[in-house]
N, C-alpha and C positions, 0 to 999 in steps of 0.2 A: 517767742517768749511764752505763749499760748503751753504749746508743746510740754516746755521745760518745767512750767509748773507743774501741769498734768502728770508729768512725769515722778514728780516731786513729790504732790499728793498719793502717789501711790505708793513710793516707798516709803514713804513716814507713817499713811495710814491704813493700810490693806487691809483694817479690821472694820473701816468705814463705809467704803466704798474700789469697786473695780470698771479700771479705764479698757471700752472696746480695741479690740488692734482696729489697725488700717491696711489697706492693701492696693497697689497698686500696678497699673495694669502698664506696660511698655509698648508701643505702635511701633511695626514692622512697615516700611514702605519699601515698596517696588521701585525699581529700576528699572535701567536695560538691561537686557544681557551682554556678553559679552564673551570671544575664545581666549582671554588668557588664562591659563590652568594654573597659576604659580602667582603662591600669597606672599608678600613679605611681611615681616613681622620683626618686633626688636625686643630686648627687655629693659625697659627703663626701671625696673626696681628687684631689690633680692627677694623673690617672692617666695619664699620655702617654704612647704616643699611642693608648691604650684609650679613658679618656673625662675630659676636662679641661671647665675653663670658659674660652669663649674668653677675651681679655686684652680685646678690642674690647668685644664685646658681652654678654660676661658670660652666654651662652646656651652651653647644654653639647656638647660638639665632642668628636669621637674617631670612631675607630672601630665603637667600640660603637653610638654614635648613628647611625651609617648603616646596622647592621645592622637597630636599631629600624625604619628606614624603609622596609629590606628586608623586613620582620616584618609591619610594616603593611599592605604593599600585596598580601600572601600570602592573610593570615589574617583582616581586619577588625577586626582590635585595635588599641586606639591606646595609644601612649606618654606620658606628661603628665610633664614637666620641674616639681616641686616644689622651691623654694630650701632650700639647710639652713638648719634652726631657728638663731638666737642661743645659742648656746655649747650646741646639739645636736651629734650628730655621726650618718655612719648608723646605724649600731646601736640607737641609741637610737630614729631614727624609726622604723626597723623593728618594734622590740621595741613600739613605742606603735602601732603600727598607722597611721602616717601617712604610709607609703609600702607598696605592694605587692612591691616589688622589691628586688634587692640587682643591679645589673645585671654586678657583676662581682667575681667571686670561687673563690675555691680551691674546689671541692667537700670537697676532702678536710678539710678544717678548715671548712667551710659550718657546721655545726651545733652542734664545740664553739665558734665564735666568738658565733652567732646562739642557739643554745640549739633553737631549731626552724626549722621550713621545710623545702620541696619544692626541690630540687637538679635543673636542667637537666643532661642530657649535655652535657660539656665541647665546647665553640664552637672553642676555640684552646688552644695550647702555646706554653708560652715556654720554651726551654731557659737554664739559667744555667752559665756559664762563671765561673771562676775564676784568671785572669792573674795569675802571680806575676812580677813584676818585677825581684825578689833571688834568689838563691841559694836564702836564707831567710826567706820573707815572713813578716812579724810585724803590721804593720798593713795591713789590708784596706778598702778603702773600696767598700761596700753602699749601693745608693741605695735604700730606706726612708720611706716617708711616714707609718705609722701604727703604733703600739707592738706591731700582733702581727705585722705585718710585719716588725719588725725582731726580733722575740722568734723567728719562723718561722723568716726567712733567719738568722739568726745562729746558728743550732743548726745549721748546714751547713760552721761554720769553725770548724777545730781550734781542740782548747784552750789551745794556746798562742798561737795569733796571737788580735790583737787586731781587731774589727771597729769599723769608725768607720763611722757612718750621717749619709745626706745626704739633704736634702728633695728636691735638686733632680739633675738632671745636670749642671747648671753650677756649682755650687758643689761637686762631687767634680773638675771637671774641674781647677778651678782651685788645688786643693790636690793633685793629678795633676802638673800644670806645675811648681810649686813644690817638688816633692821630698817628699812630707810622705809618703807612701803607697809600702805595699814592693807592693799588691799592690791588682786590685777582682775584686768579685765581682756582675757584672750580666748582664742577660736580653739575648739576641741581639737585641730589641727597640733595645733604649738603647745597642747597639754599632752604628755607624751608620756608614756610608763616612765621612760628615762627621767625626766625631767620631775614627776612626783616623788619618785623614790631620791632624788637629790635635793628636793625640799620637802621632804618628810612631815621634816620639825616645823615647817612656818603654815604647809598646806592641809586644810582636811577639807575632801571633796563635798563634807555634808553641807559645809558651808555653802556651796555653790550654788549659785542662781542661774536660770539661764535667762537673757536678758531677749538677745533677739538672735535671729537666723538670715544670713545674708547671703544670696544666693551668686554662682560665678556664672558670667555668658564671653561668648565672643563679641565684638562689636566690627562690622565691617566700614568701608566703604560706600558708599550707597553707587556707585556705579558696578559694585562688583558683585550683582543682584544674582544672575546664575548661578556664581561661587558660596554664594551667602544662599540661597536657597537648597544647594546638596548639602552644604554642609549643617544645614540646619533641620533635613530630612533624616541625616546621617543619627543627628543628634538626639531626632525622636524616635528612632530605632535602638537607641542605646539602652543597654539593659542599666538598673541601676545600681548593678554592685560590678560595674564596668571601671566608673573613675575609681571608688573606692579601693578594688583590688590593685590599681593602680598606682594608689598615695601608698599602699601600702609598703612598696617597693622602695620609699625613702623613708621610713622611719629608722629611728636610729636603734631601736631593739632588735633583739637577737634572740631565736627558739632554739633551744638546742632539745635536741631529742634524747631519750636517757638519762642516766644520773653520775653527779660524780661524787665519790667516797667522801671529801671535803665538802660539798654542797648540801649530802643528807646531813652531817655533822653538824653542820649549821642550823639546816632545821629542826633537827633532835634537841638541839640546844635553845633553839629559840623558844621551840613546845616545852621543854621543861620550866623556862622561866614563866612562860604563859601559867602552866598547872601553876606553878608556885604563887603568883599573883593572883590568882582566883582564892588558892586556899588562905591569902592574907587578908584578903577582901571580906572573905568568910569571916575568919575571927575576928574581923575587928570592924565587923558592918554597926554593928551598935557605936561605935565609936565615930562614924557618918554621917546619925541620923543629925548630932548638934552643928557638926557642920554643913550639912544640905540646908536647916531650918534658918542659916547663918546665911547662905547664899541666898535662900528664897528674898530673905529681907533686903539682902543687896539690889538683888535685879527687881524689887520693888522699888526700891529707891531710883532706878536708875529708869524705870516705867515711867513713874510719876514727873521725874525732869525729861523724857522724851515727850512728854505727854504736854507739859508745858510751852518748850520748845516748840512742838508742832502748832502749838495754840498762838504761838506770837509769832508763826511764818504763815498762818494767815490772815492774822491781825496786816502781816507787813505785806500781803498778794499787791502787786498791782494793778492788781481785775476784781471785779466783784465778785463774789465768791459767795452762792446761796444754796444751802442744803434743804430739801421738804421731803415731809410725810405723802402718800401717796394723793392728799384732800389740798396741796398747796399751803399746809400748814409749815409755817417757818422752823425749824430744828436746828441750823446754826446759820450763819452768817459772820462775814468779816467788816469789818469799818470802814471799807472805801463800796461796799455793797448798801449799808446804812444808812451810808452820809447821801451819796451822788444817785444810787439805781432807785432806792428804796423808795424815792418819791413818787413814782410813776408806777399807775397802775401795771401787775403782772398779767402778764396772757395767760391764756387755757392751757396749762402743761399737758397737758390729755393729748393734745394736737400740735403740739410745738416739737417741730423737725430736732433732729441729733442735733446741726447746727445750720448757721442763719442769720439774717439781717431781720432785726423786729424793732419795729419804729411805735412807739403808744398813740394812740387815737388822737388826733387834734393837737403834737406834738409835731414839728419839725425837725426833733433829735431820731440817730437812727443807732442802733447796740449793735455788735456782734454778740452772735451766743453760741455757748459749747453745753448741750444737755445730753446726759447718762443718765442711765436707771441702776439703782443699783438696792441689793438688800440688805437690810438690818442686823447687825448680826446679832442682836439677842431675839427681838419679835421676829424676825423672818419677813418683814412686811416691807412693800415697794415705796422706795424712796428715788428724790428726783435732784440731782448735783447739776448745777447753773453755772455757770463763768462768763461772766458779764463784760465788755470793752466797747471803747468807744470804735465808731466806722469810720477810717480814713475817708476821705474825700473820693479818694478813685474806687471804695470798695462803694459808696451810696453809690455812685453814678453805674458800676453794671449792677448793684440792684433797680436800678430805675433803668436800666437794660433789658435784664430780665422780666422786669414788670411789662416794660413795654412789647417784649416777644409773646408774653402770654398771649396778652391781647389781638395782636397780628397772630397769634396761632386760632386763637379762637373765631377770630374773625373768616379766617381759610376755611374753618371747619363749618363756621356758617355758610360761606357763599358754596362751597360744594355740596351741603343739603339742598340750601338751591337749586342749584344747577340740577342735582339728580328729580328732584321736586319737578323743574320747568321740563325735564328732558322725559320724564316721566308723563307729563299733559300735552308734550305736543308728540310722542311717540304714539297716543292712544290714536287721536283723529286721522296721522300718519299713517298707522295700520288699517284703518279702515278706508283710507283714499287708494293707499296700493292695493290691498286685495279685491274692491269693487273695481279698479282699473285692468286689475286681472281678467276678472271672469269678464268684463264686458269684454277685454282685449280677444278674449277664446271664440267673443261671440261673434265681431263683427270680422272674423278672415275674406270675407266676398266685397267688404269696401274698401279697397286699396288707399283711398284716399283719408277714410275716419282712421285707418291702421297707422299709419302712418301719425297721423295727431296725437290718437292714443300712445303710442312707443312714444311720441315726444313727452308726452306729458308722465307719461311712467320714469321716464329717464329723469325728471327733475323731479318726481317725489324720491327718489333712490337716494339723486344727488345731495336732497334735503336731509332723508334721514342718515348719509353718511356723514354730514357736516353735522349734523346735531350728534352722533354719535362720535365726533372728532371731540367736539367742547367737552363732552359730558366723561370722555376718556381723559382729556387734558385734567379737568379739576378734579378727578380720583388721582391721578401723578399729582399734580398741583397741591393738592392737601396731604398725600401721603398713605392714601385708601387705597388703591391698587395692588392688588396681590395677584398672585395665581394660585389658578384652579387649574391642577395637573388631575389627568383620568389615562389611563392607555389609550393610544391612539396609532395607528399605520403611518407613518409622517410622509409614505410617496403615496398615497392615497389621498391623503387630507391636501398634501400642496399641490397637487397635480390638477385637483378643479382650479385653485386659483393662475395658477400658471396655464392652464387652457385657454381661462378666461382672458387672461390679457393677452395671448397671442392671439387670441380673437381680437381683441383691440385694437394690437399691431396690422391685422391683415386690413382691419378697415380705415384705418390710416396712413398705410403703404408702407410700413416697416419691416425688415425685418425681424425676427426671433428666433434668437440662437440659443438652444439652452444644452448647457453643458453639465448632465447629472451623472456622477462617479458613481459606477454601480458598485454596490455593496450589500452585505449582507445586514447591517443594522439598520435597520425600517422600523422596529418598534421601539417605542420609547415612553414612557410616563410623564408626561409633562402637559403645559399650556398651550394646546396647541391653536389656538384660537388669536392668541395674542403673538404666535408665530406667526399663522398667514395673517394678519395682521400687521406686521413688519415686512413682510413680502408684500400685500397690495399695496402698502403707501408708499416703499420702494420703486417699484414697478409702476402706480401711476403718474408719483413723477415723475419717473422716466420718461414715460410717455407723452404724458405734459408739453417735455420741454425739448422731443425729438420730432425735428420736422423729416427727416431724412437719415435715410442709409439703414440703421440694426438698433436691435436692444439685447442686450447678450445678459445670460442668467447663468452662474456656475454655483453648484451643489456639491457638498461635498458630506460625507456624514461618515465619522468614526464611534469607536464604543464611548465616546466622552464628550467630544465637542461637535456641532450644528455649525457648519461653516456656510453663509450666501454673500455671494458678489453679485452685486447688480454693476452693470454697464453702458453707460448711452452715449450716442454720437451728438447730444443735444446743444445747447446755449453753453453750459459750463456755468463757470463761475468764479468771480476776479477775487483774490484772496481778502480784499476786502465785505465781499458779501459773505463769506467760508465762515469768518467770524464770529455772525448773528444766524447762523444756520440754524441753531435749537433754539433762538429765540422764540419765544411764542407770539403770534399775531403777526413777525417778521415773515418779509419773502424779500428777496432778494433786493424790492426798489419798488415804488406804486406801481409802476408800470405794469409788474410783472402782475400786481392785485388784477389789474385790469384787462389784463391781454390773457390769463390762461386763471385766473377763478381761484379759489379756495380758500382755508381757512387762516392759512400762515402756521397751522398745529398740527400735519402731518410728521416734521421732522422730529419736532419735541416730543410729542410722543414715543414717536420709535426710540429714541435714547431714553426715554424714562421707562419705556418694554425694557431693553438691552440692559439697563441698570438693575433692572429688577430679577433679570437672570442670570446677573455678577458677569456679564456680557463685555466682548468688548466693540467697536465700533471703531471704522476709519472711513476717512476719507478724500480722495483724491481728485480734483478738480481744474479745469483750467478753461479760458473762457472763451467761446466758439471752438471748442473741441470736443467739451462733453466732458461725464461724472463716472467717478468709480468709484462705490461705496461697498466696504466689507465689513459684515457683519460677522462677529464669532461669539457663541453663546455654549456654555456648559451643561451637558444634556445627559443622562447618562441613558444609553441605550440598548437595547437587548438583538439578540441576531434573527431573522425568519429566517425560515426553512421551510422547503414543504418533502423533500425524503421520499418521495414516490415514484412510482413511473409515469408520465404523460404521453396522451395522445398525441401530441403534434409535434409540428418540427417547423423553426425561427430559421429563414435564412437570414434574416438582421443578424453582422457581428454584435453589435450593441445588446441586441436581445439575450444573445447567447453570453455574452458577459454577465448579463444579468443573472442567467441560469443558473452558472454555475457560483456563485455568490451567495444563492440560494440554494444549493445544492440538489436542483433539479433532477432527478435519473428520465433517459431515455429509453426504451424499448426498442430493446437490438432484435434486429433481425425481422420488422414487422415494418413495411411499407406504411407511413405515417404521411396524414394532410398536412401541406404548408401553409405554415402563417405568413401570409405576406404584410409586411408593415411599411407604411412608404417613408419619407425623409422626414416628413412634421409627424408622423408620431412613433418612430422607434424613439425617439427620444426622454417618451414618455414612460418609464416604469410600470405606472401604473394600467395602462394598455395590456400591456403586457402578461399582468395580473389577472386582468379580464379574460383573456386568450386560454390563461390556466381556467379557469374558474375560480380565482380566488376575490376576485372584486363583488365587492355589492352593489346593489341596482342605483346609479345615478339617472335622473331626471334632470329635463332643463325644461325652460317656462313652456316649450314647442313640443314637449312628449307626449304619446296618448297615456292615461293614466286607465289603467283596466278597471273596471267599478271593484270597491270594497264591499262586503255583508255585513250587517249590524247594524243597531238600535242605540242611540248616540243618547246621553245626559249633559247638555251645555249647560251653563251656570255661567251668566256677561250682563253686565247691569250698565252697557254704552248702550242705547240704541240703533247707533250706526255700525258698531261692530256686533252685532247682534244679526242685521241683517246681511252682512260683509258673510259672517259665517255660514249663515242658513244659505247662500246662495253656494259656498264651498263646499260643501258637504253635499247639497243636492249635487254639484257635479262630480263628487267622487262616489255616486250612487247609496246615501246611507240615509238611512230615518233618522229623526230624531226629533228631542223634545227639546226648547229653550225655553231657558225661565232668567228672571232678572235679580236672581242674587241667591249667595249661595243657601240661604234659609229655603228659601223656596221650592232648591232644589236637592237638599236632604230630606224634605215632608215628602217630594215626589219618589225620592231615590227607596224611604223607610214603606211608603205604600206600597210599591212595585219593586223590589231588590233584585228579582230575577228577571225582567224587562228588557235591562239594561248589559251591553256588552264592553261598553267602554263612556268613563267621562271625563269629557274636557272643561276646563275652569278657567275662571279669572283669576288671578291671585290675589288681586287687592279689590272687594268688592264692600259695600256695606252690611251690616247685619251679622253675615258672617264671612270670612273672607276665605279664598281657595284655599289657604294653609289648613283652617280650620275643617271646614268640608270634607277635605280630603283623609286629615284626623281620624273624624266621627264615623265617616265612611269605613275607614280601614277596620275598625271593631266590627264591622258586620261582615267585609266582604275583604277578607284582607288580600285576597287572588286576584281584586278587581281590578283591570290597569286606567288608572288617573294619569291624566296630561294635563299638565298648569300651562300657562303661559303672561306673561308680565312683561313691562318692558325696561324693569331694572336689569339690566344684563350686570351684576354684581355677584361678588362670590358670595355672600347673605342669600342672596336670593336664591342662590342654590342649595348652600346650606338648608336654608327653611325649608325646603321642596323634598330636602331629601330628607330629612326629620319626620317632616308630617309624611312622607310614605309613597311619595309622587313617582311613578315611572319615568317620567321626563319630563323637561321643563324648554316652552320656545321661547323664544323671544321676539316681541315684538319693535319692529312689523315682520311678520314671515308669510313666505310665499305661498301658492298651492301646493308648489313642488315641497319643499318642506314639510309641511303640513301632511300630504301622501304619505313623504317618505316617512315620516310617526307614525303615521293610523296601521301604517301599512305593518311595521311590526305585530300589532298587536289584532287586529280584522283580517280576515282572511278575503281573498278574491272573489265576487260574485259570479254563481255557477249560470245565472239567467245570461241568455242569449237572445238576442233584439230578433223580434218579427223579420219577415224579410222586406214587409214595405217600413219597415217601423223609419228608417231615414227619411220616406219621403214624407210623412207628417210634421219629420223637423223643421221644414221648406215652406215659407208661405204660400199661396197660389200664385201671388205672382211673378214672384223669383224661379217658380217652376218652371214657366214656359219660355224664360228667359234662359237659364240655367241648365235644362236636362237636356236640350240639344249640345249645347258642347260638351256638356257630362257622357253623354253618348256618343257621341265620334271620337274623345277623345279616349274612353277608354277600349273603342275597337283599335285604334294605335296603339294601344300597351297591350294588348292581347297579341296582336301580331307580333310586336317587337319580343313577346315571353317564350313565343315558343322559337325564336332563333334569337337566345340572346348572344351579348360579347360583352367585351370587357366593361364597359358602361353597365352591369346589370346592377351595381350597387346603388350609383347615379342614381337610376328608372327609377329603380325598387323605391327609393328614399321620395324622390315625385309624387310617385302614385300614392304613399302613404301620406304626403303633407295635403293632397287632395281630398284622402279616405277621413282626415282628423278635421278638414273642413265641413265635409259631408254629414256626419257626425257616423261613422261607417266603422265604428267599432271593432268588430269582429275582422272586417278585411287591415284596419292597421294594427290589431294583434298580431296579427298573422305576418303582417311585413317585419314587423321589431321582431320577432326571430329569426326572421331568413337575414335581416341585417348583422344578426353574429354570428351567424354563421360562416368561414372563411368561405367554403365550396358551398354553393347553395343546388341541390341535386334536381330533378326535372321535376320530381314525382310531387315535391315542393311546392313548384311555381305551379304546376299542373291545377293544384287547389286553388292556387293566387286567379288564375285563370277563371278556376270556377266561377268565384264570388263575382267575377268580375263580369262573367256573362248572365251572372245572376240579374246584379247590377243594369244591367245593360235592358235586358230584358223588362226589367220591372218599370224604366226609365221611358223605353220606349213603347209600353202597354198605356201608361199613361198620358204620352204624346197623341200616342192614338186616340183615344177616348176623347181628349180633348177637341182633334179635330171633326170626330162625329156630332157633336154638340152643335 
């Protein structure tokens, strides 16, 4: 009703006020697929010249049908022409499944008519015109062939005229001819040269309006999702004067090229009566002006009763109906606005939505409202049109719906500031219990038994901060905050630490791990790759979790478009009733499972609300004491490595060499090359592989020696405890430095001394001023200078601000040593000082000495011996002697092994040094033994 008013006021008063359009959007749902290639389809209506049945042959003809053949010869699909059933109609076969298609129809009403189906992007537009004939059109004739066509178009003519519906266009034309019709309302289609120049006399196109534009689509099946998918790719490849050139093909004019002797005749004839009428018009214009002065007063008269009229249709509105100036000042109103709305205070038009449920203060009534802006037409000034209605019963209830979602949204949005709040204070003390558990772990390697405590107690602050980092991921999915932060990334580089690491896992649980990675050439890619192995480790740890025996199998697959992983375990499985609540959050399978193997119950839900977030899709397959297979496939788009060069060496791995050439590796013909030998657990790995070339960068694990960095450090940490957490880091990766507790403190230090300083590391959220800021003020003086934030909001905000304010990189806390290296280490170069030669034995207490340098000394005249004849074990040895040399604190002797360790052939002249140091060693160990005993 709403509508048909609105409708109404517009064409009565378009000197008042203009009503906004609307627009409406059609949902596309997916299917299966499916191989049938062959649509059926029928015509249930004469649709000319869309799609008819011819009159000859009874075989179906239009437009539309040529487009099918256009569709055909594209895509490999075919069209099958089915007769309509016996007092069927389409709807009906469609609704019964005995046709695939609807070949032609309104999207926007596609699915209240059909109740379902998949909706093509609209093919063509028909625009509809409205010719009023009279002054005051009252009957409209609409050509109409089916009840919701006439039920559609007829909601587009006022409520006072009357629409008259016709089957055909020959039977409107012909009650056209005869006077019957003040007025039609038809598609630019069925307005045809033919047909204006055969109503001449009834039609002038100036009259025309165009009312609205109704666009055609196909409507499928929804099982017939592949078919419905080409042909709807088909369709957005279609140029747009495609169908056009195509309707062309059934108009019922004729060009004829040339002239003929009787046709200029005609027009000779017609121009001279043209001149002649002009020249009558001339002499007798004076004779015009009393009759123009004569009409003016007519259509004056006929202003003032439409004027009237209008004023008593909305005296008669059955809505309230309230006009204001731009201040809420009143300008017209109707009588059921006066009598019923008018008592209750008006809201803030300022702030009151297009339309709306608005209920007045301390009332129990609630309104529907319809507001427009519109302008004045003599002042030009904003004016505000109202339409007022009472709210059905079921419209208050979903505004008290809606009300009530607010509030549960807003409540989401609280408890996830929380959570990032709490996750944020207990991540700080977290970071300072792992990093002090670090350095002491480095320190006590000679007590087997405190080693031992310590890795225990490190494994459960890890465990800690991944479970607080499970929650704190849950409630950014949970609220709707989670995004990605895509950067380029190596994606067999990036998942290859993770996958190392859980086959590490596997081995110390007695698993297998099988990992099946399809070599290819697309490794680089743009994306999140964080919140990838993030879906691989909660993958993989359930896996593991829940396999006591036999394998965990991993298959990789990556093309230029989609990131395929299957994870696979021989584990518990699971009964289709636990399958159900599997993204349940805080769900595991049954208490028991809480109890027997630990966690949050928020791995799985996570991973689907990752998978979601990458328009991802997810399966999975389960059954119970057999074990899980879950497939991940996520849309990725990727770029191809290459490296186009020649290399030194030579893979006898097939795998390897798969990899090669994928990469498009060259070899160097005709030049005797070292082999790479790679054993069964790590051809597997690409990234090895990469290492082999030279193309990987330096990984570190918690057990690596780290070479000392150069440089004079500016910390800015206002924790106490991670204040000291650092100063101890940093003295082990050999670097000075200054800490102060906040960042004020350390911009007066940085603006005193600006050239001191080689690199500064921050807190991000500090008092006073905080690391964003720092880093800011900083950057105006020293904009070459590289800043390291670090926080423990892992959020894309956080990075954001980091990268605004000018920050080289940003950790997150809690991060490791190794981590923390692997940052300084971009930007500090390696320290050239080389330790004394007793400088190790000052590391040593006295009385660990006398305890200590006896087997330190026998045992490395055993690796002397074993160096100068070694065998196939020299990797073994080598790897020994260095985890000895990093206990020792013997620096320079395990630099020296971490090369000969990548090296495939490690040559004599090599080990011959390894030797040296070792007799150095040896030497120096047993001078002291000595001494000892003369005492």
């Amino acid at each position: 009703m709403i509508r048909l008013i609105l409708l109404v006021l517009t064409l009565c008063g378009p000197s008042l006020f203009t009503l906004p359009a609307s627009a409406e959007n059609s949902a596309i749902n997916q299917s299966t697929n499916t191989d049938e290639n062959t649509l059926r389809y029928t015509v249930g209506n004469h649709l000319y010249p869309a799609i008819f049945l011819d009159k000859a042959t009874l075989a179906p003809s239009g437009y539309v049908v040529d487009l099918f053949k256009l569709i055909e010869s594209q895509t490999g699909l075919r069209f099958e022409y089915i007769p309509l059933a016996d007092g069927g109609s389409e709807a009906s076969m469609f609704a019964n499944k005995e046709i695939d298609i609807i070949p032609f129809e309104n999207p926007r009403k596609a699915r209240q008519n059909f109740g379902s189906g998949l909706s093509t992007i609209p093919y063509n537009s028909q625009r509809f015109l409205l010719i009023e004939l009279n002054n005051v059109a009252m009957k409209i004739g609409i050509v109409a062939r089916t009840q919701r066509a006439k039920t559609y178009l007829g909601d587009f003519i006022a409520p006072y005229q009357q629409p008259v519906f016709y089957n055909s266009i020959e039977s409107l034309e012909a009650d056209l001819k005869a006077n019957k019709l003040d007025g039609i309302f038809l598609s630019e289609e069925l307005i045809t040269p033919e047909f204006l120049i055969a109503n001449h006399q009834n039609i002038t196109l100036s009259n025309a309006r165009s009312i609205t534009t109704l666009t055609s689509a196909m409507l499928f099946q929804e099982e017939h999702i592949a078919q419905y998918l080409k042909v709807n790719h088909f369709l957005t490849q279609l140029d747009s004067n495609t169908v056009t050139n195509l309707a062309k093909k059934y108009s019922r004019s004729e060009i004829n090229i040339g002239y003929q002797p009787k046709t200029m005749a005609i027009i000779l004839f017609i121009s001279l009566l043209i001149s002649l009428a002009v020249w009558l018009i001339y002499q007798k214009k004076h004779r015009s002006l009393e009759g123009a002065l004569s009409n003016e007063r007519a259509r004056k008269r006929k202003a003032d009763l439409a004027v009237d009229w209008f004023s008593s249709l909305l005296e008669g509105l059955p809505v309230g109906m309230l006009l204001t100036d731009k201040n809420g000042n009143e300008l017209i109103s109707n009588k059921l606005f006066r009598n019923k709305y008018n008592q209750y205070p008006l809201p803030n038009l300022d702030n009151l939505a297009s339309k709306g449920v608005w209920s007045p203060e301390d009332q129990s009534v609630h309104f529907n409202f319809y507001k427009t802006d519109i302008l004045h037409p003599e002042s030009k000034e904003l004016c505000h049109l109202i339409l007022w209605d009472d709210v059905p019963q079921l419209e208050k209830q979903k505004s008290e719906l809606a009300s009530a979602h607010r509030v549960a949204t807003d409540a989401l949005a609280a408890r996830a500031r929380f959570t990032a709040m709490i996750s944020h204070e207990l991540k700080t003390p977290i970071s300072g219990m792992q990093g002090s558990l670090e350095l002491l772990h480095r320190k006590i390697h000679l007590e087997p038994e405190n080693q031992v405590l310590i890795e225990s107690v490190i494994q459960s602050a890890e465990q800690l901060e991944r479970q607080l980092s499970e929650i704190l991921d849950f409630s950014k999915a949970d609220s709707g905050t989670m995004t990605l932060d895509n950067a380029p990334c190596n994606l067999v580089l990036e998942l290859d630490q993770t996958l190392r690491l859980y086959h590490s896992a596997c081995a110390e649980k007695g698993l297998q791990f099988q990992l099946d990675w399809q070599p290819t050439e697309y490794i680089l890619a743009n994306t999140d790759i964080d919140k990838i192995k993030q879906v691989l480790a909660n993958l993989l740890s359930n896996a593991i979790k829940f396999t006591h025996c036999e394998r965990i199998s991993v298959a990789i697959s990556l093309t230029k478009d989609v990131f395929q992983l299957k994870v696979k375990d021989s584990g518990i499985g699971m009964t289709p009733e636990q399958l159900v609540q599997i993204y349940t959050p805080y769900m595991q399978a049954d208490s028991s499972i809480s109890r027997q193997f630990g966690g949050t119950g928020l791995g799985m839900s996570i991973v689907k609300s990752i998978v979601e977030l990458f328009n991802g899709e997810i399966a999975i397959q389960s059954e119970s004491g057999i074990g899980t297979e879950i497939t991940v496939r996520l849309p990725i788009a990727t770029s191809p490595f290459s490296i186009n060069e020649p290399v030194g060496i030579h893979f006898t791995s097939l795998i390897a060499q798969q990899w090669l050439v994928c990469w498009k590796v060259k070899t160097t013909d005709n030049i005797p090359l070292p082999t790479a030998q790679l054993d069964s657990d790590e051809e597997c790995y690409p990234s090895l592989i990469l290492e082999r070339l030279g193309q990987n960068s330096l990984v570190l694990d918690k057990h690596d020696f780290f070479p000392p960095l150069q440089g004079h450090i500016l910390v800015a940490e206002d924790n106490d405890i991670i204040r000291t957490v650092i100063k101890r880091q940093l003295e082990a990766l050999g670097l000075s430095f200054v800490i102060l507790p906040n960042g004020s403190d350390a911009y007066e230090q940085f603006e005193s001394q600006p050239d001191d300083f080689q690199l500064i590391l921050t807190d991000c959220h500090m008092p006073r001023l905080s690391g964003y800021e720092l880093c800011s003020q900083v950057r105006h003086r020293a904009p070459e200078l590289p800043i390291i934030g670090y926080t423990a909001y892992a959020t894309e905000a956080s990075h954001t601000k980091a990268k605004v304010a000018g920050m080289n990189e940003l950790l997150i806390k809690p991060y490791s040593l190794t981590q923390l290296y692997q940052t300084l280490s971009k930007y500090l170069p390696q320290s050239n000082h080389t330790e004394s030669p007793v400088a190790w034995l000052d590391k040593i207490s006295a009385a660990e000495k006398n305890e200590l340098l006896p087997v330190v000394v026998e045992s490395y005249l055993k690796d002397i011996s074993y160096l100068q004849a070694p065998d196939k074990r020299l990797k073994q040895q080598l790897h020994r002697i260095k985890g000895s040399a990093n206990i020792l604190k013997l620096d320079t002797l395990a630099s020296a092994i971490c090369q000969l360790e990548k090296m495939d052939a490690v040559p004599q002249k090599e080990l011959d040094k390894v030797i040296k140091q070792l007799a150095l060693i040896i030497e120096q160990g047993q001078a002291f033994l000595d001494k000892e005993k003369r005492k």
